[in-house]
C-alpha positions as CSV (number, residue, x, y, z in Angstrom):
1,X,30.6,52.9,-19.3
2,X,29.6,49.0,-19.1
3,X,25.5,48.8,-19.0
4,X,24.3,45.8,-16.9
5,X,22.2,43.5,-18.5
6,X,19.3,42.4,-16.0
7,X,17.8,40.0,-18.5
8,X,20.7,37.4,-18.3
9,X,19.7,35.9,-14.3
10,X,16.0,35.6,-16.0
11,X,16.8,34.0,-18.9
12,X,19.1,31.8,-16.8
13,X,16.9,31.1,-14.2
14,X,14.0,30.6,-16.5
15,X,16.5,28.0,-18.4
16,X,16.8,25.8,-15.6
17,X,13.3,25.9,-14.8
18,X,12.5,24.9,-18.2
19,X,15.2,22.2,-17.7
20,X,13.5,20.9,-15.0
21,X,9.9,20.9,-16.0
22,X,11.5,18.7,-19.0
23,X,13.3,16.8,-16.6
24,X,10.8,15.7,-14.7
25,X,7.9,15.2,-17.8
26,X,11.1,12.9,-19.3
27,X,11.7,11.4,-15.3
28,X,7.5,10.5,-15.2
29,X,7.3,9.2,-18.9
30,X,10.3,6.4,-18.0
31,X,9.1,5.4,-15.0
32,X,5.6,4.9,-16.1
33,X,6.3,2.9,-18.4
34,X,8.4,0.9,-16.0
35,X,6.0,0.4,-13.9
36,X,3.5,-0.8,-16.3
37,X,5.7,-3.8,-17.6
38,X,6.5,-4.5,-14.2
39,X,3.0,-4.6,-12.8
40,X,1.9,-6.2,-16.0
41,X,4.3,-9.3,-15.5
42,X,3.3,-9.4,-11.9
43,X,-0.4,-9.4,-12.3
44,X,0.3,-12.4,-14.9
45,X,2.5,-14.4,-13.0
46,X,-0.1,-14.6,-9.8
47,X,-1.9,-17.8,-9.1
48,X,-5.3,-18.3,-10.3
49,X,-7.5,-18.4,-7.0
50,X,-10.6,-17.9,-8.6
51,X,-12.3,-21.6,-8.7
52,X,-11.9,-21.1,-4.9
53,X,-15.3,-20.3,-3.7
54,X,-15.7,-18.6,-0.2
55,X,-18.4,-19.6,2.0
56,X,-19.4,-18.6,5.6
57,X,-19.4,-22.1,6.7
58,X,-15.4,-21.5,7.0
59,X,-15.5,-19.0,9.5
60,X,-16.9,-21.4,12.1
61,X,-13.7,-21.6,13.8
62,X,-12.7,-17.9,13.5
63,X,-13.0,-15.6,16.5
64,X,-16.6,-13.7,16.6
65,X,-16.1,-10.4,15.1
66,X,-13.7,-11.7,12.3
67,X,-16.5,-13.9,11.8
68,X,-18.9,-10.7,11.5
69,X,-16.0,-8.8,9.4
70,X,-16.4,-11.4,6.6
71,X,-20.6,-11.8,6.8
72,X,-20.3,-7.6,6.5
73,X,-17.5,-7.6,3.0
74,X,-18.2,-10.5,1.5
75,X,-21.5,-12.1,0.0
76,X,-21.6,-15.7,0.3
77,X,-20.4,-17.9,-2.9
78,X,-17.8,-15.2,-3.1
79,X,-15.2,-16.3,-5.6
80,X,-11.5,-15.2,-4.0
81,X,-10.2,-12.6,-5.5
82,X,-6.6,-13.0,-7.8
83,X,-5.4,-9.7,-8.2
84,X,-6.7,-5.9,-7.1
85,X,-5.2,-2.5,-8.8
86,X,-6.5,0.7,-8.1
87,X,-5.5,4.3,-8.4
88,X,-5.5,6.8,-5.2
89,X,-5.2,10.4,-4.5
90,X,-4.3,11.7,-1.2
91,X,-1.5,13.6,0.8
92,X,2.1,12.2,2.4
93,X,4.8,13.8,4.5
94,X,8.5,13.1,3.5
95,X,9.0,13.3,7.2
96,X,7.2,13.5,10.6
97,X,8.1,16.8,11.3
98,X,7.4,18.2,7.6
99,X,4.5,19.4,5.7
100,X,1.6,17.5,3.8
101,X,1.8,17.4,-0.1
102,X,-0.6,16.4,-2.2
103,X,0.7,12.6,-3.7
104,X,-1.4,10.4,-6.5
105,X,-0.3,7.1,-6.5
106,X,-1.7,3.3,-8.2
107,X,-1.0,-0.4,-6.7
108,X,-1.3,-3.6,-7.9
109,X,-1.2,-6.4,-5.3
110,X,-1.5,-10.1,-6.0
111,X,-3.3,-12.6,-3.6
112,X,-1.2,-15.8,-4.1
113,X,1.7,-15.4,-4.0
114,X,2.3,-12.5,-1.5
115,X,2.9,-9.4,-3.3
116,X,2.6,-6.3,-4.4
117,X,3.7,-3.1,-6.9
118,X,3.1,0.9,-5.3
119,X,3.9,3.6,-7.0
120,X,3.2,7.6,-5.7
121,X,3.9,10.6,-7.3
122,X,4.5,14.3,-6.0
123,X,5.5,17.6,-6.8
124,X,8.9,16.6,-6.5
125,X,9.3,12.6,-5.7
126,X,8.5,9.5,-7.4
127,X,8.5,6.4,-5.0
128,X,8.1,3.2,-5.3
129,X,7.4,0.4,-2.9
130,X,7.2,-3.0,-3.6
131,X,7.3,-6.8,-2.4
132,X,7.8,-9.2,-5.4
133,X,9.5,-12.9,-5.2
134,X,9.8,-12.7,-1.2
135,X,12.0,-9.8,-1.7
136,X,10.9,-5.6,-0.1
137,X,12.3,-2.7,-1.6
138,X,11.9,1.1,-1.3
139,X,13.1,3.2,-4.5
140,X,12.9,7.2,-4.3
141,X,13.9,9.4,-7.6
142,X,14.3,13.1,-7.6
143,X,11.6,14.1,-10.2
144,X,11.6,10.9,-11.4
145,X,15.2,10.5,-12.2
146,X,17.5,11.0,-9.4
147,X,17.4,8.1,-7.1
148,X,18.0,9.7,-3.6
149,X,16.8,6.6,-1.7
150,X,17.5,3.0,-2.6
151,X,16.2,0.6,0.2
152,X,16.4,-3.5,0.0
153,X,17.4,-6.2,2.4
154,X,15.8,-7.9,5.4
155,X,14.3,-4.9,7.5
156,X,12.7,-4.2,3.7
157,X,11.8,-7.6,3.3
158,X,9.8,-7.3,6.5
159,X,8.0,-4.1,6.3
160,X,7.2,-4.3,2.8
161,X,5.2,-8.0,3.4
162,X,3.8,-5.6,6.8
163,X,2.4,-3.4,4.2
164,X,1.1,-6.0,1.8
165,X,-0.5,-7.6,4.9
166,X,-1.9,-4.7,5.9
167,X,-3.4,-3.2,2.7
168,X,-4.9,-6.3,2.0
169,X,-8.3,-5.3,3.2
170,X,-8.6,-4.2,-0.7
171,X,-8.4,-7.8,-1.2
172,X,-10.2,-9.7,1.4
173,X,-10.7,-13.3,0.4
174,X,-6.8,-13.1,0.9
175,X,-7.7,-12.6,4.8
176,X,-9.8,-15.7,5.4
177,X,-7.5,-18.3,7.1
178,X,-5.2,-20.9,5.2
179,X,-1.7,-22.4,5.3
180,X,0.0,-18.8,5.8
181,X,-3.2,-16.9,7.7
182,X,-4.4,-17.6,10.9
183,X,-6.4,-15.2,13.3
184,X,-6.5,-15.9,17.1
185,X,-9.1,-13.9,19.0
186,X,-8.3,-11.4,21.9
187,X,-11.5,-9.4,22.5
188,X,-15.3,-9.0,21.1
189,X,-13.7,-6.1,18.6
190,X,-10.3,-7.1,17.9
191,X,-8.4,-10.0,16.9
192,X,-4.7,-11.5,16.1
193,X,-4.0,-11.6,12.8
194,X,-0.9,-14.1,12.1
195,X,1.2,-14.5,8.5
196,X,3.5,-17.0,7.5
197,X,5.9,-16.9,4.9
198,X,9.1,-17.2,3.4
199,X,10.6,-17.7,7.3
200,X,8.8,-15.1,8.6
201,X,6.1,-14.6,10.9
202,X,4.4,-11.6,10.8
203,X,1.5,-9.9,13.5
204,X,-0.9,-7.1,13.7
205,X,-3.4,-6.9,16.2
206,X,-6.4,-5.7,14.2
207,X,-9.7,-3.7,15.3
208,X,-13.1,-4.0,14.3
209,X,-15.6,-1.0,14.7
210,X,-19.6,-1.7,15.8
211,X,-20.7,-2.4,12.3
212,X,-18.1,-5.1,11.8
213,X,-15.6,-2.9,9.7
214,X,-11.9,-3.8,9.5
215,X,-10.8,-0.3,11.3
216,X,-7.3,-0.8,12.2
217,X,-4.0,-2.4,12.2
218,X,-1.5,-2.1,14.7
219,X,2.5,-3.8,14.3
220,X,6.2,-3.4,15.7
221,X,7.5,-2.4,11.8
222,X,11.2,-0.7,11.2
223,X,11.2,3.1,10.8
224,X,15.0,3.0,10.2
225,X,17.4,0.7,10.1
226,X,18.1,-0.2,13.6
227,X,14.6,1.5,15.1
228,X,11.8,-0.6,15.7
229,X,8.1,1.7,16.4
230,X,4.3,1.0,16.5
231,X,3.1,1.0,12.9
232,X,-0.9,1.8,12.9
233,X,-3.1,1.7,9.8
234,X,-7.0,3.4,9.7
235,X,-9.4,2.6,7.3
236,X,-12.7,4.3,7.3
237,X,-15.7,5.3,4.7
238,X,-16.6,1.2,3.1
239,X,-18.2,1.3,-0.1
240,X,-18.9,-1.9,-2.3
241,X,-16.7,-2.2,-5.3
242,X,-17.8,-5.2,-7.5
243,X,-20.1,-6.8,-4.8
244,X,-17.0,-6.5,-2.1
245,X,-17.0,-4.0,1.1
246,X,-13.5,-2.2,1.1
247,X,-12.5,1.3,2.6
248,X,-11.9,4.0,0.6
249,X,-9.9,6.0,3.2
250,X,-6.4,4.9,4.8
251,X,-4.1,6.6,6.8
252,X,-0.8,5.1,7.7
253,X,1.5,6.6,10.7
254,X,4.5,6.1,13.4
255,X,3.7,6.3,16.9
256,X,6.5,8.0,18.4
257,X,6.9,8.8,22.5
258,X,3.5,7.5,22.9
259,X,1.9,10.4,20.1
260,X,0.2,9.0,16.8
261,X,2.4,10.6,14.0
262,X,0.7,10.3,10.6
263,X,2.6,10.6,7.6
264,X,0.1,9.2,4.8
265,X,-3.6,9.8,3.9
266,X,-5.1,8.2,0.9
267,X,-8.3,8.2,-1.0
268,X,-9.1,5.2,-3.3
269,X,-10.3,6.6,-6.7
270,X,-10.3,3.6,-8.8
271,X,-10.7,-0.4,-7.6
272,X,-10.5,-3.4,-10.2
273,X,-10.3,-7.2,-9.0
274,X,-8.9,-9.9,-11.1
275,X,-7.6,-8.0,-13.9
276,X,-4.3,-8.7,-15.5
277,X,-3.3,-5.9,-17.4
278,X,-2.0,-2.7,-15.8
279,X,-2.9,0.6,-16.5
């Protein structure tokens, strides 16, 4: 008479458990350090803005409450700002119709020129956004190692720069107007705001809230490759990081059929401006 051993699925299962934990520790390690070269060599290569000194005599020309966003963020004599990197916590949605998990992610974004380094982290997904040299792409590893989504090419080129544009509020001396920015008013709480570069031309129409806060950003951004939806950013709760007004709260989502679909919710932890090295 043959006896069963019931250990053998446990040990098995508990093998490829163990294999995965491993996996993904091993998937996290390489990818970190990735990341920290990468953000490293783009946080040195960015053009040093800082002689630049911001006044509010430049913001005669600007429409009234993007004049009375700048009085509220930045203190006059302002030096602009060369890089920003910060660390976030929050919660994201893999798709529209799925569940929130909780996601940790950091950022590096350079004023001059355009671009920026994201990289988020879940229970299961490593991602990482990005717009460097003029170029988007979107890379997605299955616990770190996996790649399951590999995105690049012009519909990338132009949402990534969308998103650099938009989360720029961290970095706001890269919002007054120059060569590639220009704002063009519409109403007493909302304005046009206008980017030019590498051949494109780039739009949101942005909202201001009654105590002058940058509130939200609103764009025609791809969700796929042939779709073209509304693209909304929120930011709430300012606080002052290094003498600069930024929010601390940012929630990013797809209007679909007229309904406001957020997919990402993130809370800044950490906020440093002009440093070079990455974490």
């Amino acid at each position: 008479m043959k006896i069963q051993n019931n250990k053998e699925p446990w040990l098995l299962a508990a093998g490829i458990a163990a294999a995965a934990a491993t996996g993904f520790v091993v998937g996290r390690a390489l990818v970190g350090r990735q990341l920290r070269r990468d953000a490293q060599r783009l946080l040195r290569q960015s053009t040093d803005v800082t002689a630049r000194i911001y006044h509010e005599t430049q913001l005669a020309d600007l429409p009234a409450p993007v004049q009375r966003y700048f009085r509220q963020v930045l203190p006059d004599g302002q030096p602009y700002l060369r890089t920003a990197r910060l660390r976030h916590t929050g919660q994201f949605k893999t798709s529209l119709d799925g569940d929130w998990g909780a996601i940790s992610g950091e950022e590096y974004i350079i004023a001059d020129p355009p671009a920026f380094i994201w990289q988020g982290t879940t229970a299961r997904f490593i991602a990482r956004d990005e717009y460097v040299a003029g170029r988007g792409k979107l890379l997605v590893r299955l616990f770190g190692l996996a790649p399951v989504v590999h995105g690049r090419g012009p519909r990338y080129d132009q949402a990534e720069l969308l998103r650099w544009l938009g989360e720029i509020a961290w970095l706001p001396t890269a919002l007054l107007p120059s060569e590639r920015v220009n704002w063009t008013p519409v109403d007493e709480h909302s304005a046009t705001l206008t980017l030019t570069y590498q051949g494109q031309v780039l739009s949101y129409l942005v909202r201001f809230n009654e105590q002058n806060e940058l509130t939200r950003f609103e764009a025609e951004r791809y969700q796929s490759d042939t779709a073209v939806l509304p693209w909304v950013g929120h930011f709430s709760e300012y606080r002052t990081f290094h003498g600069v007004r930024v929010p601390t709260v940012a929630e990013a989502s797809w209007v679909v059929d007229g309904q406001r679909r957020p997919y990402a919710r993130f809370r800044l932890q950490e906020l440093d401006y002009n440093e070079l090295n990455a974490y």
